[in-house]
N, C-alpha and C positions, 0 to 999 in steps of 0.2 A: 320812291322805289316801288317797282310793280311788286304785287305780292299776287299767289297761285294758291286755287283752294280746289283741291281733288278729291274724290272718293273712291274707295270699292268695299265692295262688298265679297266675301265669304262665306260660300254655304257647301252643305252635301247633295248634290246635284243626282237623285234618282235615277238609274235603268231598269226597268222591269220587263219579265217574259216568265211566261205561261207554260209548262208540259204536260200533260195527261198520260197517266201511262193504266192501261186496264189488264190486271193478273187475273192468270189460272190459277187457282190453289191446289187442284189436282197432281198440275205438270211440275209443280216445286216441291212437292211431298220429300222429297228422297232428299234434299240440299241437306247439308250435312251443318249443327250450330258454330256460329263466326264465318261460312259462306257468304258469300253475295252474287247478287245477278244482276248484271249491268244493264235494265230496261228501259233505256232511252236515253237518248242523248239531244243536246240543245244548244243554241247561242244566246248570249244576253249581254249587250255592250259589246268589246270584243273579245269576249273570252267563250270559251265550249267547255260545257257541262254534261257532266251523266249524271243518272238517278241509280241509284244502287238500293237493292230490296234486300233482305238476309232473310227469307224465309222463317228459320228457328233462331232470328234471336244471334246480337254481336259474339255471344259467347265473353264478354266481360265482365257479367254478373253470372253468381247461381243459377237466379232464376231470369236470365235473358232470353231463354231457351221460347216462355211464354207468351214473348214480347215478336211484332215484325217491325222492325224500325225499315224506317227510311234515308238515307244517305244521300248528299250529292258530293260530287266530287270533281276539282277542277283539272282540265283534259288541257288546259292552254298554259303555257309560262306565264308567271303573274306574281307580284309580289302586295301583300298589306290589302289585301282586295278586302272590303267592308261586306259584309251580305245580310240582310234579313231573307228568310228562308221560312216558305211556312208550307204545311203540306195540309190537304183537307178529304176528309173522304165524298164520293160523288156520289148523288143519290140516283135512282132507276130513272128521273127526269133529267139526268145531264146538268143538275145545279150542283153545285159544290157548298159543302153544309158550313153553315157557320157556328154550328152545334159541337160538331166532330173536327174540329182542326188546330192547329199549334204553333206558332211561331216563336224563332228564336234566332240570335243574332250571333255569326259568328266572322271571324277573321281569315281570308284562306293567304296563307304564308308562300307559296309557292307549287307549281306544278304536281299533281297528287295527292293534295292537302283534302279528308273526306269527314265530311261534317254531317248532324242530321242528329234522328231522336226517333222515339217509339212514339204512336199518334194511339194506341191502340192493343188489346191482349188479341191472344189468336182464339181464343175461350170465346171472348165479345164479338170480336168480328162473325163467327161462325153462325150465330143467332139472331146477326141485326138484318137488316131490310136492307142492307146496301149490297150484300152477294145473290144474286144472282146467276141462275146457270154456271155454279160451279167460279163463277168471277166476281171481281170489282175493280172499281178505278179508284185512282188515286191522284189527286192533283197539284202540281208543284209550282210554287209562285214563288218566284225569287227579284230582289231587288236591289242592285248594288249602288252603293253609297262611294261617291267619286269626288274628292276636293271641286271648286269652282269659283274661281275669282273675276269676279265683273267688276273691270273697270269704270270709272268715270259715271257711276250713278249722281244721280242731284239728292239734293239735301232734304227730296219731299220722299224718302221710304221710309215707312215705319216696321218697327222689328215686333213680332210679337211674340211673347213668350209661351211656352208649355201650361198645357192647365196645370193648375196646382191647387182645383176641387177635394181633392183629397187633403192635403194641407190643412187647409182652412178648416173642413170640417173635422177633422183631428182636434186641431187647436178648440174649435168648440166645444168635443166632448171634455177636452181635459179642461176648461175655467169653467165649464156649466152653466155657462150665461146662456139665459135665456129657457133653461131646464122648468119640465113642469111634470115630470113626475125621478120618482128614486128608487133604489134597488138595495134593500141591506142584505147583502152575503155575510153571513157568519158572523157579524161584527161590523163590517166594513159597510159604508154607503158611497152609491155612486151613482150619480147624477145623471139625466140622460132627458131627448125630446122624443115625445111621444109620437109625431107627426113623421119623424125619423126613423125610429123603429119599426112603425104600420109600415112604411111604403117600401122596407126590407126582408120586411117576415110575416107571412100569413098567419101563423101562430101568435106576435108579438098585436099584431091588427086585431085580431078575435076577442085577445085580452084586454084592450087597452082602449077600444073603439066600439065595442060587441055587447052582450051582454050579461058579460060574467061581471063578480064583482069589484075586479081588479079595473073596472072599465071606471069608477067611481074614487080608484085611493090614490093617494099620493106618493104615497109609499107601498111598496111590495115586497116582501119578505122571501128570500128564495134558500131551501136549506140544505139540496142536496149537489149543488155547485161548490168550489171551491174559490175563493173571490180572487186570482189570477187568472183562472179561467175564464169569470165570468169578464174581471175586464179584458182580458183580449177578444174573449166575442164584440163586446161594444166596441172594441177600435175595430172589427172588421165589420162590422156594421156600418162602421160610417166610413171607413176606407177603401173597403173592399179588396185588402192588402192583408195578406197574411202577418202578424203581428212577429218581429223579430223575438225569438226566446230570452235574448239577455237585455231587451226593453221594458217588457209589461211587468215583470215579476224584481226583478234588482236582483234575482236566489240564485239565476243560473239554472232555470228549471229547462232541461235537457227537452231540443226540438221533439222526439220522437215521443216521451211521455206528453207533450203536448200536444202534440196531434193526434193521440187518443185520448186524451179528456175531449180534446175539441169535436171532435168524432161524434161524440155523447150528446154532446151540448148543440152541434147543428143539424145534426139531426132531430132532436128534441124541438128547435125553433127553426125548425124547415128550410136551414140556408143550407141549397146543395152546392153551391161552389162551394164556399168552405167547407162542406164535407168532401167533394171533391180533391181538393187539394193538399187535406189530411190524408187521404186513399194515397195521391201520390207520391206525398211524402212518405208514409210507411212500407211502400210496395218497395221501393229503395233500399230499406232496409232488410228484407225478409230473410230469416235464415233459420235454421235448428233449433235455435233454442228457442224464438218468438214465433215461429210461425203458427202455431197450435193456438196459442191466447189472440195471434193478429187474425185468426181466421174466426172463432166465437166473434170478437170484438165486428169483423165485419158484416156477420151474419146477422148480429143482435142491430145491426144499426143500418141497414138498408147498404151498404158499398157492397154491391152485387161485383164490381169487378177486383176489388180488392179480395174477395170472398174468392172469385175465381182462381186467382194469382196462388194462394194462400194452398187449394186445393190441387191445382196443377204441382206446385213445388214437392207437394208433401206424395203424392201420387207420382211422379215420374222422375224420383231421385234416391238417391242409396240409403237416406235414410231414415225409412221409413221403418224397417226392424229396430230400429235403436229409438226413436221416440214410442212402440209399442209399448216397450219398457219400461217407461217413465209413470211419474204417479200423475202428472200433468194429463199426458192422453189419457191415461185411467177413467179420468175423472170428465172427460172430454165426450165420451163414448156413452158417460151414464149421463150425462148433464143435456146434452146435444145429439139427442139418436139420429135426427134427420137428418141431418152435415155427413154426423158420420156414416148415413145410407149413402149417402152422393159422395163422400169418400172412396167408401167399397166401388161404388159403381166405375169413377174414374181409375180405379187401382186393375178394376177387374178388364175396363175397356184396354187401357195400357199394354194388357198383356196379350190381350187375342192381337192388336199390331205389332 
């Protein structure tokens, strides 16, 4: 009896296309928050897109007001459309930075479906090197993700999978094979590679490789860390993955109390992504009751934009007579006189617009 041996294959078959769109910040002054301005439109595969800006901010947080997000939004009938969507600021050479840019993935459902993110404060933007004569650009890379079944392939492909670098080195840090030096927090010891830590932290290099005397022990004693803190630094050291809250500790310690210890702690050992990513995580949250300790907290630790965020809120919203009030600013005002010059300042510029 003849017998048939076929194949295919299965994958997400990429389209990608390019927009650049270059804003006045002058000519948008007046947009009103949850506005948008439809600056460019585009094809990619066969579907057409716009780029939509909101000047002040979607208007779905408090403080979105401080934020310019970027949107795109589908103009074609379409259903289950997959997109990666990334937007990057353009420097005064026409390069698009790989410093300043964001990507995120999303699903558009149907005809007018509008997706997109904040890349950036209007505080930061105003002061960086990328406005120019009153403008800048802004660049939109999108890539949609399409089913693809090829037929009648032969039996010689090989599939390969996703790195899983981060995996592995996880699993290292938790067996400690191979560990050559250790950490006692408070009680607790945790094991760790020196060779690993150097080539993550200029601070952890200095100690460990340098001349202090930490470059010689085997153990190192650290006292004003809390030891779930400190190990979720070491898994983001070797992951470079923000450590899930109800992972590292077993307590249930609450994401946002984590991401200001964490704050402390990378800054302290010079990793500015993770301080980064604690900024954004917090900036999420901002509101009345925290914004006053979220702004000390970022001032004391270098998040100059979290610091911004913090200062715009508390200056261009109603409630600023009602935290006067509090024993909180009180003490805000004696502890922090500089903040709160740059307070007044933004309270006083507010008002002459």
């Amino acid at each position: 009896m003849a017998s048939s041996y076929t194949t295919s294959e299965f994958q997400m078959k990429p389209t990608t296309g390019t927009h650049r769109v270059k804003i006045h910040t002058s000519l948008t002054a007046g947009i009103k928050s949850g506005r948008s301005i439809q600056c460019g439109t585009f094809t990619v595969g066969e579907y057409q897109w716009a780029i939509l800006y909101y000047p002040q901010g979607t208007g779905e947080y408090s403080y979105s007001h401080t934020y310019m997000p970027f949107y795109v939004e589908l103009l074609s009938e379409g259903k289950d459309v997959d997109v990666f969507l990334c937007f990057s600021l353009v420097d005064q050479n026409g390069i698009a930075s790989n410093n300043y840019k964001d990507s995120k993935f999303f699903t558009y459902n149907k005809k007018g479906n509008k997706n997109g993110f904040s890349l950036f404060s209007r505080a930061w933007l105003d002061r960086s090197e990328f406005v120019k004569d009153d403008s800048f650009t802004v660049e939109c890379s999108l890539k949609i993700l399409e089913p693809s079944i090829e037929e009648g392939k032969n039996n010689n492909s090989i599939s390969v999978p996703p790195s899983n670098m981060h995996q592995h080195l996880h699993n290292l840090l938790q067996s400690g094979e191979g560990a050559d030096i250790s950490f006692k927090v408070k009680g607790e010891t945790f094991p760790a590679h020196r060779i690993i830590l150097a080539s993550r932290s200029s601070v952890f290099r200095a100690e460990l490789f340098g001349s202090m005397s930490e470059s010689t022990a085997s153990c190192i004693e650290i006292q004003d860390i809390e030891p779930q803190i400190f190990k979720a630094l070491l898994q983001f050291i070797y992951t470079d993955m923000f450590p899930p809250s109800d992972d590292h500790t077993g307590k249930g310690v609450d994401e946002d109390i984590m991401a200001q210890h964490l704050i402390v702690a990378a800054d302290r050992y010079a990793l500015d992504r993770l301080r980064l990513i604690c900024e954004e995580t917090l900036a999420k949250k901002i509101n009345a009751d925290n914004v006053v300790t979220t702004l000390v907290l970022a001032a004391q630790h270098n998040c100059q934009q979290l610091k911004e965020l913090c200062l715009d809120y508390i200056s261009s919203s109603k409630i600023l007579h009602s935290l006067i009030e509090t024993d909180v600013f009180a003490s805000f005002m004696v502890s922090c006189p500089s903040i709160y010059k740059e307070l007044l300042k933004k309270v006083t510029s507010n008002r002459r617009t």
